[in-house]
C-alpha positions in Angstrom: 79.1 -71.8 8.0 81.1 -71.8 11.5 79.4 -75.8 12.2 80.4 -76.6 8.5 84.2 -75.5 8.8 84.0 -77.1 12.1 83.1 -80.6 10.6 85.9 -80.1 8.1 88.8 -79.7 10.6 87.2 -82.7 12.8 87.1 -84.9 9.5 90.5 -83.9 8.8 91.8 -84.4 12.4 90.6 -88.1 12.2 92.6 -89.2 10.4 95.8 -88.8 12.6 97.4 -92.0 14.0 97.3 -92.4 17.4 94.7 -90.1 18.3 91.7 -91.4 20.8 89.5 -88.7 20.8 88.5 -86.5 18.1 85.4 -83.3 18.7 84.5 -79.9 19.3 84.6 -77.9 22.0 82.5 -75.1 23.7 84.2 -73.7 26.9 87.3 -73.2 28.5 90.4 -75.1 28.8 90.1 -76.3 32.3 86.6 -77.6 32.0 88.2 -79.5 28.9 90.9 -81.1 31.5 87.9 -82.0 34.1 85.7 -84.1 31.0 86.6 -87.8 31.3 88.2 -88.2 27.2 90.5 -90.8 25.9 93.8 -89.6 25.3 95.8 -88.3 23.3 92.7 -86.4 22.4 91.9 -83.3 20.1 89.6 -80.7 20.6 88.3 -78.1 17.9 87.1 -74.3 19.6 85.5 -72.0 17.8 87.2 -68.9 19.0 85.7 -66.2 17.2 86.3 -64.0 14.0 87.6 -60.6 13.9 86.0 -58.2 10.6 86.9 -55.7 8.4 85.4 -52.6 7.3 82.8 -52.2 4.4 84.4 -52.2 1.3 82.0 -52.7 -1.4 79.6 -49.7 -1.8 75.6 -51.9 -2.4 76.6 -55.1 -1.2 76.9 -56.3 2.3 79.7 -57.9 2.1 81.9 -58.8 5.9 85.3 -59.9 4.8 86.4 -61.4 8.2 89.2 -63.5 9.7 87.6 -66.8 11.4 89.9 -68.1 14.5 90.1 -71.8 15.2 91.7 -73.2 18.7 93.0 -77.3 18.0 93.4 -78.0 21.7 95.6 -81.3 22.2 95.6 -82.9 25.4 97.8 -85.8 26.2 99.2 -87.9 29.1 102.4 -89.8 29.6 103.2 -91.2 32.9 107.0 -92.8 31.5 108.1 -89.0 31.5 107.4 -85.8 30.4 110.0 -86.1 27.2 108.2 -89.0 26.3 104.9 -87.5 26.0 106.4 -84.1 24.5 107.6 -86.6 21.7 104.6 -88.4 21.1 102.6 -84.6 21.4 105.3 -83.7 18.4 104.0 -86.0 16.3 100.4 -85.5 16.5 101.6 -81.8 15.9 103.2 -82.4 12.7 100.0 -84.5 11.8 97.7 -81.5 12.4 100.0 -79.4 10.7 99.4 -81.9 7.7 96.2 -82.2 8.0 95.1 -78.2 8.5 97.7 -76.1 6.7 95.9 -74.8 3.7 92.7 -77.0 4.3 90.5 -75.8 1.4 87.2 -75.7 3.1 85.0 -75.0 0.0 83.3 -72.2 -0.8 84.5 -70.5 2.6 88.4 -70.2 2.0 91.6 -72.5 3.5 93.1 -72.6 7.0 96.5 -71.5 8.1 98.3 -71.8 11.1 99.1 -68.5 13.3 100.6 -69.9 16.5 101.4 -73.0 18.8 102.0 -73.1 22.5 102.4 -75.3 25.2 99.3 -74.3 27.4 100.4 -76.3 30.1 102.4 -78.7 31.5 101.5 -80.7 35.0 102.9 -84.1 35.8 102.7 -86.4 32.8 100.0 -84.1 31.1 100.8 -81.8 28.4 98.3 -79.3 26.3 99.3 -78.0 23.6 97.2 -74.8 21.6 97.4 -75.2 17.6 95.5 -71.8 16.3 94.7 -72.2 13.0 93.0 -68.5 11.2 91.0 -68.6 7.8 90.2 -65.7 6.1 86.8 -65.4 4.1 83.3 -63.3 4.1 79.4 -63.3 4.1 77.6 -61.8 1.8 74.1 -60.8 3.0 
């Protein structure tokens, strides 16, 4: 299920303009900065899921809350408001892209927070965090 979504928010992501690199992503966000990528790049992390309590008396049911981490790394060396711009627009791509991204049978994503993660130089990371909310029946 988690490699399935996964694939869905990479096929969606490729199809932004101006984005070199497109993948997912197991680790942290420094060892992300160290890998040698072609910018303005996109990186999908799994982040985790956070569940709820048994409701359903005879089924195993685990309604949970999936978290997904869109990691956008970019690098302008004209300035830093340059590169913020050209990071805006990929932003409002994602947003296109991932807000309410029906991800059959499993249930649609939705956005719970952006941040600049860092800025250093001409390089600016941004964190998209995108929840979906679904369950496992087992």
């Amino acid at each position: 299920m988690i490699e399935t979504i996964q694939d869905a928010i990479i096929t969606a992501l490729e199809t932004i303009t101006g984005v070199a690199t497109v993948g997912a992503w197991q680790g942290d966000i420094e060892d992300l900065l160290k890998t040698p990528q072609r910018l303005p790049a996109l990186q999908v992390i799994y982040r985790g899921a956070v569940f709820g309590e048994k409701a359903v008396i005879g089924v195993n049911r685990a309604d949970h809350q999936m978290s997904f981490l869109v990691v956008l790394v970019a690098k302008n060396f004209k300035s830093r408001s340059a590169g913020a711009d050209s990071c805006y627009t990929i932003i409002d791509g994602v947003r296109s892209e991932l807000v309410g991204l029906k991800i059959a049978p499993y249930g649609f994503l939705w956005p719970a927070k952006e941040e600049l993660l860092m800025a250093e130089g001409g390089l600016l990371v941004y964190g998209l965090s995108y929840n979906m909310n679904t369950n496992v029946t087992v």
